[in-house]
MIDRENLUM-458390 format. One record per atom (N, C-alpha, C): chain; atom name; x, y, z. Coordinates in Angstrom, 1 decimal. Last residue first. Layout:
BEGIN
 chain name     xx     yy     zz
     A   CA      X      Y      Z
...
END
This chain:
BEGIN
 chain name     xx     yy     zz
     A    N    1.8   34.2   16.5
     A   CA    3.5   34.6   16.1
     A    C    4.2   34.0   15.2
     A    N   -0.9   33.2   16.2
     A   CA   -0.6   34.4   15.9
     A    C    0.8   34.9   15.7
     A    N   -0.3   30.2   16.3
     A   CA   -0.8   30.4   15.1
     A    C   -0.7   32.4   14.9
     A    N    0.6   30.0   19.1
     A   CA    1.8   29.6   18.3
     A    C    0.9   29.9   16.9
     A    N   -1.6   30.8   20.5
     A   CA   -0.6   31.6   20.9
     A    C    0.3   31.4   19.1
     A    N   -3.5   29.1   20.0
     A   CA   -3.5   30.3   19.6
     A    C   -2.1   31.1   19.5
     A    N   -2.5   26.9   21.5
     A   CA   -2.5   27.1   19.8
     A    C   -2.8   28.0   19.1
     A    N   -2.6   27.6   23.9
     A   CA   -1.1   27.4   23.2
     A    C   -1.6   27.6   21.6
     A    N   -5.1   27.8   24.2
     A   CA   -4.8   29.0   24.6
     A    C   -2.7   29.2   24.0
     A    N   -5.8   25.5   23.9
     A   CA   -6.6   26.2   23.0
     A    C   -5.4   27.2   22.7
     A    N   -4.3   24.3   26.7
     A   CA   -4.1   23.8   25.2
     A    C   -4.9   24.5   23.9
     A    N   -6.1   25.7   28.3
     A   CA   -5.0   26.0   28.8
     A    C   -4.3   25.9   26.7
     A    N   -8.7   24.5   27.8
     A   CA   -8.5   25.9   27.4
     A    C   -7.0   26.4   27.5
     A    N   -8.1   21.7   28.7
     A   CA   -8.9   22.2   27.0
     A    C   -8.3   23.4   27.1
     A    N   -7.6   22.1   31.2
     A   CA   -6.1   21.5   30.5
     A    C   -7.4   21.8   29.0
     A    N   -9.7   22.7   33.0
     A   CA   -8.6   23.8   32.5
     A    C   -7.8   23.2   31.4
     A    N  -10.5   19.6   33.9
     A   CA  -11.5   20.7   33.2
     A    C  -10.6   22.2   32.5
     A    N   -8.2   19.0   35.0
     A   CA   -8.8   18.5   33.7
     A    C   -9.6   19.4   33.0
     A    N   -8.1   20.6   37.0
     A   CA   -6.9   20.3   36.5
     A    C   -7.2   19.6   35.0
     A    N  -10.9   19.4   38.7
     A   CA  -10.6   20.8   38.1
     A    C   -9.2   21.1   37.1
     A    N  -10.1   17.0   38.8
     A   CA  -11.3   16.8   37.8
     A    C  -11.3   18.7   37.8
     A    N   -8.1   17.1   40.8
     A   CA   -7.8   16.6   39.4
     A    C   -8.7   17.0   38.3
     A    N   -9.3   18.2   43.2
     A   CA   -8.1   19.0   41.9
     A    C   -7.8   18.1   41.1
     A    N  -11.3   15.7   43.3
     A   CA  -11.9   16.9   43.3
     A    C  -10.2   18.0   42.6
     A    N   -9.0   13.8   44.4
     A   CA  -10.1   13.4   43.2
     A    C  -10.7   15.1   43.0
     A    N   -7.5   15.5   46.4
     A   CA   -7.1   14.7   45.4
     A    C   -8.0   14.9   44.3
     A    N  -10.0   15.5   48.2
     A   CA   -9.3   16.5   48.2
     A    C   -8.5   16.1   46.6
     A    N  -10.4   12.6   48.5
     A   CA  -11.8   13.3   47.9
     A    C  -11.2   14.5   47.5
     A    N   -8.3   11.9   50.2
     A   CA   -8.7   10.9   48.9
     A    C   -9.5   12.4   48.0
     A    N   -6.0   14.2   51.7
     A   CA   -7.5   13.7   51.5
     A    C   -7.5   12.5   50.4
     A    N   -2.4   12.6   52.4
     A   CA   -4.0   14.1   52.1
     A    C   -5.0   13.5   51.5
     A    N   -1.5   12.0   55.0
     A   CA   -1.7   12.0   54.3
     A    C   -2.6   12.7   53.4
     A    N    0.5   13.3   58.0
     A   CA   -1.1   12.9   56.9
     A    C   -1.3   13.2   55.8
     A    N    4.3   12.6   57.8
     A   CA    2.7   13.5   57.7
     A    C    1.8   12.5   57.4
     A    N    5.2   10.1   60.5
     A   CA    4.9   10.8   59.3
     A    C    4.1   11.5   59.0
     A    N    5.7    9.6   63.0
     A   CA    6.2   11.0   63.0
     A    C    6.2   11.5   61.2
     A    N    4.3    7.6   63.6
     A   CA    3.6    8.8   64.7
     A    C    4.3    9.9   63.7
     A    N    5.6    5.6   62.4
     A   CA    4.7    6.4   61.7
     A    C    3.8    7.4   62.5
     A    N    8.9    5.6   61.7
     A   CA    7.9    5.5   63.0
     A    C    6.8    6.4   62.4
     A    N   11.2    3.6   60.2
     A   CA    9.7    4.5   59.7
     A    C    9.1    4.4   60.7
     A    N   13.5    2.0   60.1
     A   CA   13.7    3.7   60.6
     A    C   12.4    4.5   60.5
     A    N   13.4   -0.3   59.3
     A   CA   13.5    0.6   58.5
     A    C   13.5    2.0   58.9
     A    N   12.5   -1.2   61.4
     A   CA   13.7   -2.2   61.1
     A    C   14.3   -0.9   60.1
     A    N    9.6    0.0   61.9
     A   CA   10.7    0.6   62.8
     A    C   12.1   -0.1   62.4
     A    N    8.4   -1.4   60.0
     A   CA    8.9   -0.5   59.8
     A    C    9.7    0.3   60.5
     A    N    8.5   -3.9   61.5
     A   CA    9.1   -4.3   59.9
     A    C    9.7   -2.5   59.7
     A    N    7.2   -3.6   63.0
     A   CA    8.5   -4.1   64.0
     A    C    9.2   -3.8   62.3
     A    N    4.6   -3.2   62.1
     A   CA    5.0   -2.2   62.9
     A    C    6.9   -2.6   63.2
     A    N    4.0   -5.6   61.1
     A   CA    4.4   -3.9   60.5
     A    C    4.4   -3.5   61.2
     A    N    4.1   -7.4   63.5
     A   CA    5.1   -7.5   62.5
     A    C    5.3   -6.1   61.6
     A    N    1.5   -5.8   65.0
     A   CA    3.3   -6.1   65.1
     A    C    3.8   -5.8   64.1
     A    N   -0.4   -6.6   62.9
     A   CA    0.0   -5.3   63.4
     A    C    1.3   -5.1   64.2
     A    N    0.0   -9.6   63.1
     A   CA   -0.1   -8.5   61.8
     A    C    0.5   -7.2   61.7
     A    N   -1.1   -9.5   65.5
     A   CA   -0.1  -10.0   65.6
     A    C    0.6   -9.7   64.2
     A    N   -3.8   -8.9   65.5
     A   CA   -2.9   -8.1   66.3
     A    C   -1.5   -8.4   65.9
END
């Protein structure tokens, strides 16, 4: 408990009251648009070297 002070007293020293920061976003939300952001980045990069081999 006494842990839990100290960060607490450390971040209020710093103006950070954490009742009034957003939530954070998902972990699993995150991990899940990455591994779609990956899976597009082959075609996306196909889709440039086409482009730049027809003009």
């Amino acid at each position: 408990m006494k842990n839990n002070r100290d960060v607490r007293k450390l971040l209020t020293d710093r103006q950070i009251v954490p009742e009034n920061l957003p939530p954070a976003e998902d972990l699993k939300k995150i991990e899940r648009r990455l591994e779609s952001e990956q899976k597009k980045l082959p075609a996306q990069v196909d889709g440039l070297n086409n482009d730049e081999t027809s003009g």
